[in-house]
DSSP file (Angstrom, degrees, kcal/mol; ACC not computed):
  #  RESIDUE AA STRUCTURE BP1 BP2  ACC     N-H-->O    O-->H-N    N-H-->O    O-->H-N    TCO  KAPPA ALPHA  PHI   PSI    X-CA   Y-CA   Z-CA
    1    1 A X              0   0    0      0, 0.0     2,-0.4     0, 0.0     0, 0.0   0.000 360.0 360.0 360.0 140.3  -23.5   93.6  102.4
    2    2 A X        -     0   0    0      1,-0.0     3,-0.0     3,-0.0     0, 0.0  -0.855 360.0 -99.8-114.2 138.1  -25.9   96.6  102.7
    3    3 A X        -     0   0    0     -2,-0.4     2,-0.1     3,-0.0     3,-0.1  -0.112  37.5-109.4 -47.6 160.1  -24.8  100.3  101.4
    4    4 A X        -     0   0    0      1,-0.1     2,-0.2     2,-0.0     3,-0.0  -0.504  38.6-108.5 -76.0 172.7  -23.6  102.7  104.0
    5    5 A X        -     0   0    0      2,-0.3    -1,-0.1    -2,-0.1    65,-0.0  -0.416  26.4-126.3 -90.0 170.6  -26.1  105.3  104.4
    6    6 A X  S    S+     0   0    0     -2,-0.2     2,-0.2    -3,-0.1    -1,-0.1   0.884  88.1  73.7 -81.6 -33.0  -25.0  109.0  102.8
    7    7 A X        -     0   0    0      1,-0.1    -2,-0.3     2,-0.1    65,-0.0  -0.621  65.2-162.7 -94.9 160.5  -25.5  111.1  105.6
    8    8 A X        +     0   0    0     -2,-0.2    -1,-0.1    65,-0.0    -3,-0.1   0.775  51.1 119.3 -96.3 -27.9  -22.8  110.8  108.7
    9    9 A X  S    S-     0   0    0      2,-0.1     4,-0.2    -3,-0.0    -2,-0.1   0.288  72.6-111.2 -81.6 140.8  -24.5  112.3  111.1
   10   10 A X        -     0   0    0      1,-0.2     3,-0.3     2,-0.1    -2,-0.0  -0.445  26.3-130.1 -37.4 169.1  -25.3  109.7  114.4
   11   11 A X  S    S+     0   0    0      1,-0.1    -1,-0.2     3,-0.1     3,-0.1   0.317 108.3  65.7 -53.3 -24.0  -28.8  108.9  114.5
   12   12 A X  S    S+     0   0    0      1,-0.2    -1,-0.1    -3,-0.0    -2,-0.1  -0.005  96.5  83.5-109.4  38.8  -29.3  109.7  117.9
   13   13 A X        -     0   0    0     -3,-0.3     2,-0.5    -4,-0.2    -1,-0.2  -0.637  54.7-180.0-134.7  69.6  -28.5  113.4  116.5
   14   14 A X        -     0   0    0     -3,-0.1     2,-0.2    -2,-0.0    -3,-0.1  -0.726  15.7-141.0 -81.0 113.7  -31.0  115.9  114.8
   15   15 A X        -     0   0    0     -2,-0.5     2,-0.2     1,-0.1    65,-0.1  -0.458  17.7-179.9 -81.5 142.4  -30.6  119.3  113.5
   16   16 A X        -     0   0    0     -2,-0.2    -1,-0.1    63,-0.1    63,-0.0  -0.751  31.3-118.0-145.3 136.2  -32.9  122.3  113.7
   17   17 A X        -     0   0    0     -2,-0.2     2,-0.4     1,-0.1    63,-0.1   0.380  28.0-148.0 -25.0 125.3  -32.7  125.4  112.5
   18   18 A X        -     0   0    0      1,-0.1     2,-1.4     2,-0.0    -1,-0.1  -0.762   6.5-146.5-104.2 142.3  -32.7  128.3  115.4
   19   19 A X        +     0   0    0     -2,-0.4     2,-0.3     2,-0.0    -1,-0.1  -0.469  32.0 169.4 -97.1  85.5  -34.2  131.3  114.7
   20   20 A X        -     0   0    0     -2,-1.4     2,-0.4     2,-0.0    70,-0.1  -0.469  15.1-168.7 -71.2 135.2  -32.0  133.9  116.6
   21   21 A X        -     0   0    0     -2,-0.3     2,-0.3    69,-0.0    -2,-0.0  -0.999  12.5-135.8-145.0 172.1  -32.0  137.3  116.4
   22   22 A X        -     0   0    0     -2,-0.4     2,-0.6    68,-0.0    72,-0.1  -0.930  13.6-135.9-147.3 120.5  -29.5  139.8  117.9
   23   23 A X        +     0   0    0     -2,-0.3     4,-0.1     1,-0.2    -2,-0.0  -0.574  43.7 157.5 -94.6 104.7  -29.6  143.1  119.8
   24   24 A X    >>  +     0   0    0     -2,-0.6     4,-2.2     2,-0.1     3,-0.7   0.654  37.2  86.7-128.1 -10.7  -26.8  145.1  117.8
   25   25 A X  H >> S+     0   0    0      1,-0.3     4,-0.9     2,-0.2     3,-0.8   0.959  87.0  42.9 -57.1 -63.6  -27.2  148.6  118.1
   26   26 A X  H 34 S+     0   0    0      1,-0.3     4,-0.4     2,-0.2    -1,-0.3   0.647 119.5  43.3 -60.1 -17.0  -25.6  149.7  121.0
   27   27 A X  H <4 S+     0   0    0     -3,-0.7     3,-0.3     2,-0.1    -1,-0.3   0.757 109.1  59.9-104.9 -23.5  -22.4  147.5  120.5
   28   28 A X  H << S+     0   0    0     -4,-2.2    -2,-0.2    -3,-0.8    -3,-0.1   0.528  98.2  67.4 -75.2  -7.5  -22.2  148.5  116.1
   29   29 A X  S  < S+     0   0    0     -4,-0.9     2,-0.2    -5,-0.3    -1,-0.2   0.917 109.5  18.2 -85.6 -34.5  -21.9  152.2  117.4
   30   30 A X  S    S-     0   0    0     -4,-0.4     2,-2.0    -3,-0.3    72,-0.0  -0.471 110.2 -53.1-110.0-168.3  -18.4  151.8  119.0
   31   31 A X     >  +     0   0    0     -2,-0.2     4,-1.2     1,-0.1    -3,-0.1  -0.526  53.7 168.0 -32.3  51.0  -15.4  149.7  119.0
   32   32 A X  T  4  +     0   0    0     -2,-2.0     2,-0.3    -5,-0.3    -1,-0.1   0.327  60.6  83.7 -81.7  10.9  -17.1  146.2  119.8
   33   33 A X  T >4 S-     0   0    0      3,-0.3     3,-1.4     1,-0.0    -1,-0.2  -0.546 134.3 -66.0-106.5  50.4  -13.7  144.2  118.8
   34   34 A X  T 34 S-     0   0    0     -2,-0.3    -2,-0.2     1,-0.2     3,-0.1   0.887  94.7 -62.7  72.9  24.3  -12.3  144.8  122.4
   35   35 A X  T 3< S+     0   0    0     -4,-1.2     2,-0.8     1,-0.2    -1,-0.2   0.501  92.8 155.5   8.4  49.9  -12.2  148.3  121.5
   36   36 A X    <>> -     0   0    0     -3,-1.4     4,-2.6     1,-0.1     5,-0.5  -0.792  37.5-156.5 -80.7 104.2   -9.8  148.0  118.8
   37   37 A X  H  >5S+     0   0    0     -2,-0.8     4,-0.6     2,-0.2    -1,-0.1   0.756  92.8  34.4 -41.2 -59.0  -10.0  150.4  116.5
   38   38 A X  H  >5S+     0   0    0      2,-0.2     4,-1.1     3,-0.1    -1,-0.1   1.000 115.5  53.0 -63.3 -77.1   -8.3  148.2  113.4
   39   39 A X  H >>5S+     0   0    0      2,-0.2     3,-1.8     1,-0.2     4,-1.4   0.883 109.2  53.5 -43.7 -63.0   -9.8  144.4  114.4
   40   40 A X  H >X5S+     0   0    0     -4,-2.6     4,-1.9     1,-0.3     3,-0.7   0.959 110.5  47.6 -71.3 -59.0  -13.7  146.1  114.4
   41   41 A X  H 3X<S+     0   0    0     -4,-0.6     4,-0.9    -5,-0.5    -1,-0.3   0.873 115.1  47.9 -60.9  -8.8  -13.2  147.5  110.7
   42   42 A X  H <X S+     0   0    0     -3,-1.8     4,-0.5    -4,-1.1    -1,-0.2   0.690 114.5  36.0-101.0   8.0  -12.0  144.6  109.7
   43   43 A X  H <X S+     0   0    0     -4,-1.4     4,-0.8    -3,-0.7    -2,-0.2   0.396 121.9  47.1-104.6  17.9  -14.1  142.2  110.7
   44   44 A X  H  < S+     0   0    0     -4,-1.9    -3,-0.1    -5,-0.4    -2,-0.1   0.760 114.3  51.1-106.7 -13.9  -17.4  144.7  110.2
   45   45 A X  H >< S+     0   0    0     -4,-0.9     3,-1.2    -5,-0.3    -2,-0.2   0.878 111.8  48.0 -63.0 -51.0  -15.8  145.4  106.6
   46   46 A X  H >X S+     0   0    0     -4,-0.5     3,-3.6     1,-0.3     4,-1.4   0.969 106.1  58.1-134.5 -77.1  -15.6  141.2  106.2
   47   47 A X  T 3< S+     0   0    0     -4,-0.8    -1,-0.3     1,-0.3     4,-0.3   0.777  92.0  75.1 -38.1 -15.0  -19.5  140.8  107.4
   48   48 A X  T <4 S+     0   0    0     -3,-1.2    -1,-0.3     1,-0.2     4,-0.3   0.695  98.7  37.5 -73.7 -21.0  -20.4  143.0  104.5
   49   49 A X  T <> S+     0   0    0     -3,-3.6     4,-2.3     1,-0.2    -1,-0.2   0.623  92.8  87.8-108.8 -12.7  -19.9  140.4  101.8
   50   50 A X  H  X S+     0   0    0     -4,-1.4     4,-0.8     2,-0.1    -1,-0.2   0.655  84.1  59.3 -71.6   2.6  -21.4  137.3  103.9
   51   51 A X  H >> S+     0   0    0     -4,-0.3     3,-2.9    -3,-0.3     4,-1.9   0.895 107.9  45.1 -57.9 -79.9  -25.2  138.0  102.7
   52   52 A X  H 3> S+     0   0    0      1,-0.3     4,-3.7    -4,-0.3    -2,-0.1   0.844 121.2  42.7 -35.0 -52.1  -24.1  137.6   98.9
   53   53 A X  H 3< S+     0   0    0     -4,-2.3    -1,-0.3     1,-0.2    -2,-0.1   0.855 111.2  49.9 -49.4 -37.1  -22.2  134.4  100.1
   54   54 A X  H <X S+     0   0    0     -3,-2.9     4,-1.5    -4,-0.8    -2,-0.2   0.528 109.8  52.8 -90.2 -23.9  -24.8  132.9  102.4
   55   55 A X  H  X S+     0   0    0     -4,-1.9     4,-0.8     1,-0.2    -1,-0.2   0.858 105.4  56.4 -84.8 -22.6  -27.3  133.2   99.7
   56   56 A X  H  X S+     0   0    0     -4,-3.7     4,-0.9    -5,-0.4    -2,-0.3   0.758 111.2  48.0 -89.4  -5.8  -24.7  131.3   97.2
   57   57 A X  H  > S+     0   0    0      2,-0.1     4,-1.4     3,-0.1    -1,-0.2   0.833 110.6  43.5 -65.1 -25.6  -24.8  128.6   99.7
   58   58 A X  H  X S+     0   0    0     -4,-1.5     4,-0.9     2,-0.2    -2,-0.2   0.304 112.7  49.3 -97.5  -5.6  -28.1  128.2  100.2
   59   59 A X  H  X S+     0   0    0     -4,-0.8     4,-0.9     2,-0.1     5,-0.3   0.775 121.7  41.8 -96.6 -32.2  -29.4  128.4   96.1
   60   60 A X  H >X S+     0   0    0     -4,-0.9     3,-3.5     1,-0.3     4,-1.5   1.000 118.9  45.1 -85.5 -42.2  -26.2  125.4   95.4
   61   61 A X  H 3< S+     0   0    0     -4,-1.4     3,-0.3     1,-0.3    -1,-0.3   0.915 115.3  44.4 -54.2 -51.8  -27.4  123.9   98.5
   62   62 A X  H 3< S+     0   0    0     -4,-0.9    -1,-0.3     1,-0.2     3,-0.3   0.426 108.7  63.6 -74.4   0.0  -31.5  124.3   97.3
   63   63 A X  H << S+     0   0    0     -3,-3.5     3,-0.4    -4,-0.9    -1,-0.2   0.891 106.9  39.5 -99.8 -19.8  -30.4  123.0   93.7
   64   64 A X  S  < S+     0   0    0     -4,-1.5    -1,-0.2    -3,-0.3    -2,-0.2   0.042  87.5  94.4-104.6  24.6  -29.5  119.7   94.9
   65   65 A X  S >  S+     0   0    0     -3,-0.3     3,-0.6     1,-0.2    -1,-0.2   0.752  83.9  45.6 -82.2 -40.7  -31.9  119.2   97.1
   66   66 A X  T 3  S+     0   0    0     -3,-0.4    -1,-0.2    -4,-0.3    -2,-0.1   0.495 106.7  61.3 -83.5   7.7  -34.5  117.2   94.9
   67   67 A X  T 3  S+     0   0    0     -4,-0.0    -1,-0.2    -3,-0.0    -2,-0.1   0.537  86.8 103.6 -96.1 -31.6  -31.2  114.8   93.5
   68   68 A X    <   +     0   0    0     -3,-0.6     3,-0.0     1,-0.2     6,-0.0  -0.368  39.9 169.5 -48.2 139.8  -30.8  113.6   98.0
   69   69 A X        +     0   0    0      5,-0.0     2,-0.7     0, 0.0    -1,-0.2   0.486  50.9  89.3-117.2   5.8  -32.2  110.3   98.2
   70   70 A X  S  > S-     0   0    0      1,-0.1     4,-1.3     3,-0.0     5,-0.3  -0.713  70.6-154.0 -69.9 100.3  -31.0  109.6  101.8
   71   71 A X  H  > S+     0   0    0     -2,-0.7     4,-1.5     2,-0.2    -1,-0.1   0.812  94.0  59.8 -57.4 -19.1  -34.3  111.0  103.6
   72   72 A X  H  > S+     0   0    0      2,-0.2     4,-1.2     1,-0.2     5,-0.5   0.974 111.9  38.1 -72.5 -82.7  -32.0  111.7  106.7
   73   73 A X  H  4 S+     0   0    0      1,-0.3     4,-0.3     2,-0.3    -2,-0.2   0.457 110.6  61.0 -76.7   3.1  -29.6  114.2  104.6
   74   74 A X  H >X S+     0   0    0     -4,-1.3     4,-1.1    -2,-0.3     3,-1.0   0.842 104.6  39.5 -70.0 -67.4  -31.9  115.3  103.1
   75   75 A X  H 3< S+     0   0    0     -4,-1.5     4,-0.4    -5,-0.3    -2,-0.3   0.773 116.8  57.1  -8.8 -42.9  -33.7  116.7  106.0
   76   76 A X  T 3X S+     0   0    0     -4,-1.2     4,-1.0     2,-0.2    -1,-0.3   0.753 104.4  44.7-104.2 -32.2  -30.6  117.6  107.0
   77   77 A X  T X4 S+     0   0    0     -3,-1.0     3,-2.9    -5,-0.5     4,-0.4   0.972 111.9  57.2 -69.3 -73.5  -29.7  119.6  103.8
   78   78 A X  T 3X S+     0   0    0     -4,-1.1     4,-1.6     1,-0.3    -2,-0.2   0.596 105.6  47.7 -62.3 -22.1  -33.5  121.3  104.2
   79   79 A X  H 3> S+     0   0    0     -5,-0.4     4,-2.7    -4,-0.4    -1,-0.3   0.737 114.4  53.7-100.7 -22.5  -32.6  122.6  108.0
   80   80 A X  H X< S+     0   0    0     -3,-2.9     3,-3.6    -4,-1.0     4,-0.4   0.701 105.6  50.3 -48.7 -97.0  -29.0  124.0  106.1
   81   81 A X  H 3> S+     0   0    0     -4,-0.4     4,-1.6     1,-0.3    -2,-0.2   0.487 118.7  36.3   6.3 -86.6  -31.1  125.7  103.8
   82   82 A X  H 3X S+     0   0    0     -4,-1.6     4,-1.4     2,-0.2     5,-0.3   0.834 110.5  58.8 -44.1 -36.0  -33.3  127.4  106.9
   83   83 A X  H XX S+     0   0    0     -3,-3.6     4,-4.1    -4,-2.7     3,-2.0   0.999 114.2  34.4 -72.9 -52.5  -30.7  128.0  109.2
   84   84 A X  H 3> S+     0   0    0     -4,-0.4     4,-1.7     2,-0.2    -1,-0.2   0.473 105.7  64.6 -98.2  28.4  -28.6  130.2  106.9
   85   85 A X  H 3X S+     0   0    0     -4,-1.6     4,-0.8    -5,-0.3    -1,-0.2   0.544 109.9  41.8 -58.3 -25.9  -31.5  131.6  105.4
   86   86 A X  H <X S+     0   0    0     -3,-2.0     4,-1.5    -4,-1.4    -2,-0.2   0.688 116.3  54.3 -82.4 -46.2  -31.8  132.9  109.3
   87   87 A X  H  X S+     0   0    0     -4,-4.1     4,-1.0    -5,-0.3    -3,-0.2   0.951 107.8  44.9 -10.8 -86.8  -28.0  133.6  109.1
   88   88 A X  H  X S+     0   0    0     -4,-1.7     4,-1.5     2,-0.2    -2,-0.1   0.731 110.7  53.2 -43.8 -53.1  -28.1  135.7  106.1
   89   89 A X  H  X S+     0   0    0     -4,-0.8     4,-2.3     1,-0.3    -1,-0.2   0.854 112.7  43.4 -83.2 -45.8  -30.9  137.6  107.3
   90   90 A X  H  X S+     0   0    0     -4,-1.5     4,-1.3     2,-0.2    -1,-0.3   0.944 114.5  48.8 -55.6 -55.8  -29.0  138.4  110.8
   91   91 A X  H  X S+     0   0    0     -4,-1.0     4,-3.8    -5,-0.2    -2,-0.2   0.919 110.2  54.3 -67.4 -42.6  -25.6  139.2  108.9
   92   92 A X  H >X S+     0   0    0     -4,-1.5     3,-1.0     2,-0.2     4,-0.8   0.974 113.8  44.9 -40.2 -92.1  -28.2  141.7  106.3
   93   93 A X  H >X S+     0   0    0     -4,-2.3     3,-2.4     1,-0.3     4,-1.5   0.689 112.5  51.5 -31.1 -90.6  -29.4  143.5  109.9
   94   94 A X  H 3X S+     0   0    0     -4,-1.3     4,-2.6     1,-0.4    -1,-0.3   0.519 110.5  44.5 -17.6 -69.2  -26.0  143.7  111.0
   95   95 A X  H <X S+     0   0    0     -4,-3.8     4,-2.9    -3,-1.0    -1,-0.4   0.734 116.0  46.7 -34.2 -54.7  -24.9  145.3  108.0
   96   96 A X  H <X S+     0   0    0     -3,-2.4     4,-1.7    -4,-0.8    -2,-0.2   0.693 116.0  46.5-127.6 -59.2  -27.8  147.6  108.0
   97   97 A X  H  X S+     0   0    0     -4,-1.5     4,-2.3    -5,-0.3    -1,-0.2   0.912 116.1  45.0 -43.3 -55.1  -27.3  148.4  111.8
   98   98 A X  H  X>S+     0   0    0     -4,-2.6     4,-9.8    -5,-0.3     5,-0.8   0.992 111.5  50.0 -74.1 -66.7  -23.7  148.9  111.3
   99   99 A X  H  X5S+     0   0    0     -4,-2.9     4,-3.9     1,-0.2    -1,-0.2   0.893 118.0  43.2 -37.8 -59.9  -24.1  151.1  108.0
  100  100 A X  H  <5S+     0   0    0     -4,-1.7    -1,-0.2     1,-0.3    -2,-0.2   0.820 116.6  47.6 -50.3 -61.6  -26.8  153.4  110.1
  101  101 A X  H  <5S+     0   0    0     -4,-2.3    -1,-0.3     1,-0.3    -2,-0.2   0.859 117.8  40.5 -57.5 -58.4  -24.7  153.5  113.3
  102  102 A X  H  <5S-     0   0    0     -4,-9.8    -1,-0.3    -5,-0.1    -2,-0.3   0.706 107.8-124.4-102.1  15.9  -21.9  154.3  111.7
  103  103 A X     << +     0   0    0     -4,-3.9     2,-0.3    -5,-0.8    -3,-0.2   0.997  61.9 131.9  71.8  63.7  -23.4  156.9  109.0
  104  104 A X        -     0   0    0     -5,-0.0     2,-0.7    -6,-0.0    -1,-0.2  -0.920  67.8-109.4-139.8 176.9  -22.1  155.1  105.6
  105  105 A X     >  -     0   0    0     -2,-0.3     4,-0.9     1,-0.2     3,-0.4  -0.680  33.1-164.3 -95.0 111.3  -24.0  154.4  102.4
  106  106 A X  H >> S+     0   0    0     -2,-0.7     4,-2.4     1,-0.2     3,-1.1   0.874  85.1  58.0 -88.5 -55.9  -24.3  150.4  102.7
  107  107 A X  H 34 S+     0   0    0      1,-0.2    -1,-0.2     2,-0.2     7,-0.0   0.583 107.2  46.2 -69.0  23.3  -25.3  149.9   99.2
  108  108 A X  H 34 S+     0   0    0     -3,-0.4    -1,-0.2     2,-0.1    -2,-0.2   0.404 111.9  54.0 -89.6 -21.3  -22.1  151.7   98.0
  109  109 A X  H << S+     0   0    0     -3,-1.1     3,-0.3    -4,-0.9    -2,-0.2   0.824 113.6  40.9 -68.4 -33.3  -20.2  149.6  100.4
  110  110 A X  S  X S+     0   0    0     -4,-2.4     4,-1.1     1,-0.2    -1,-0.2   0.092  78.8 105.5-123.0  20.3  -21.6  146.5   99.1
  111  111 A X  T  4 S+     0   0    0     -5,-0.3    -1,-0.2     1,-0.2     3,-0.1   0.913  80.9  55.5 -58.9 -47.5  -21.6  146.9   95.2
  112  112 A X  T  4 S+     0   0    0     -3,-0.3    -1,-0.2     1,-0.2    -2,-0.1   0.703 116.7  30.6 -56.6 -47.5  -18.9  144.8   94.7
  113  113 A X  T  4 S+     0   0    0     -3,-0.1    -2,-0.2    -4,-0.1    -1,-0.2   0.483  86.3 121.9-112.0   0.6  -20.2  141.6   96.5
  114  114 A X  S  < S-     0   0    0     -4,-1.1     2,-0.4     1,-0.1    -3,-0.0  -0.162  77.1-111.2 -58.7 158.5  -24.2  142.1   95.8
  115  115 A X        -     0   0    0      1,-0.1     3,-0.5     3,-0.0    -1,-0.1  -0.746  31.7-163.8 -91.8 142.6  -25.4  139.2   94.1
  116  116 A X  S    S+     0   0    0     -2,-0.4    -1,-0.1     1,-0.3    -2,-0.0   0.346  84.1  65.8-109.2  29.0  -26.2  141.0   90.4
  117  117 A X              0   0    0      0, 0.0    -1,-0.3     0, 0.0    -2,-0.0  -0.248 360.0 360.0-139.9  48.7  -28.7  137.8   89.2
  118  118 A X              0   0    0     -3,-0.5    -2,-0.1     0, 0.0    -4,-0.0  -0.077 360.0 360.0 116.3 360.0  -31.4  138.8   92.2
């Protein structure tokens, strides 16, 4: 009897990482939640903390990367790793967009959820 392998993903299935990026001004200036007043400050208040997050996925993800010994999940951890390093970096703009657009201090917004160990 031969081990299963670790990773699930089919074989006849391979991820890679897209690099999008996203044209945000003109929609971060108003109401872009259907122009709901409530719904867009709380999900553009909620986007404020996903850099801090996306970055603690991607260092626990990057620490346990040399431990894979499935070369398929591993690969497969290594295109995590890139895609929400491209995430992060889009949610960062957003933020950054948002703050400008809407004339608030984003690193006083984001004090709270910053990562303080770099």
């Amino acid at each position: 009897m031969t081990e299963p392998a670790l990773s699930t993903t089919p074989s006849d299935i391979s991820l890679e990482a897209r690099n999008r990026s996203f044209a945000l001004r003109e929609p971060l200036a108003g109401d872009w939640h259907g122009g709901r007043e409530f719904q867009t400050a709380f999900f553009n208040a909620l986007s404020l903390s996903f850099p801090t997050g996306e970055k603690f996925f991607v260092d626990s993800v990057k620490h346990y990367l040399p431990r894979i010994d499935d070369p398929k999940l591993q690969n497969e951890a290594a295109v995590f790793v890139q895609q929400e390093y491209i995430h992060r970096r889009e949610h960062q703009r957003y933020n950054e967009v948002l703050a400008e657009a809407r004339g608030f201090d984003l690193q006083k917004s984001t004090v709270r959820t910053r990562d303080k160990t770099g």
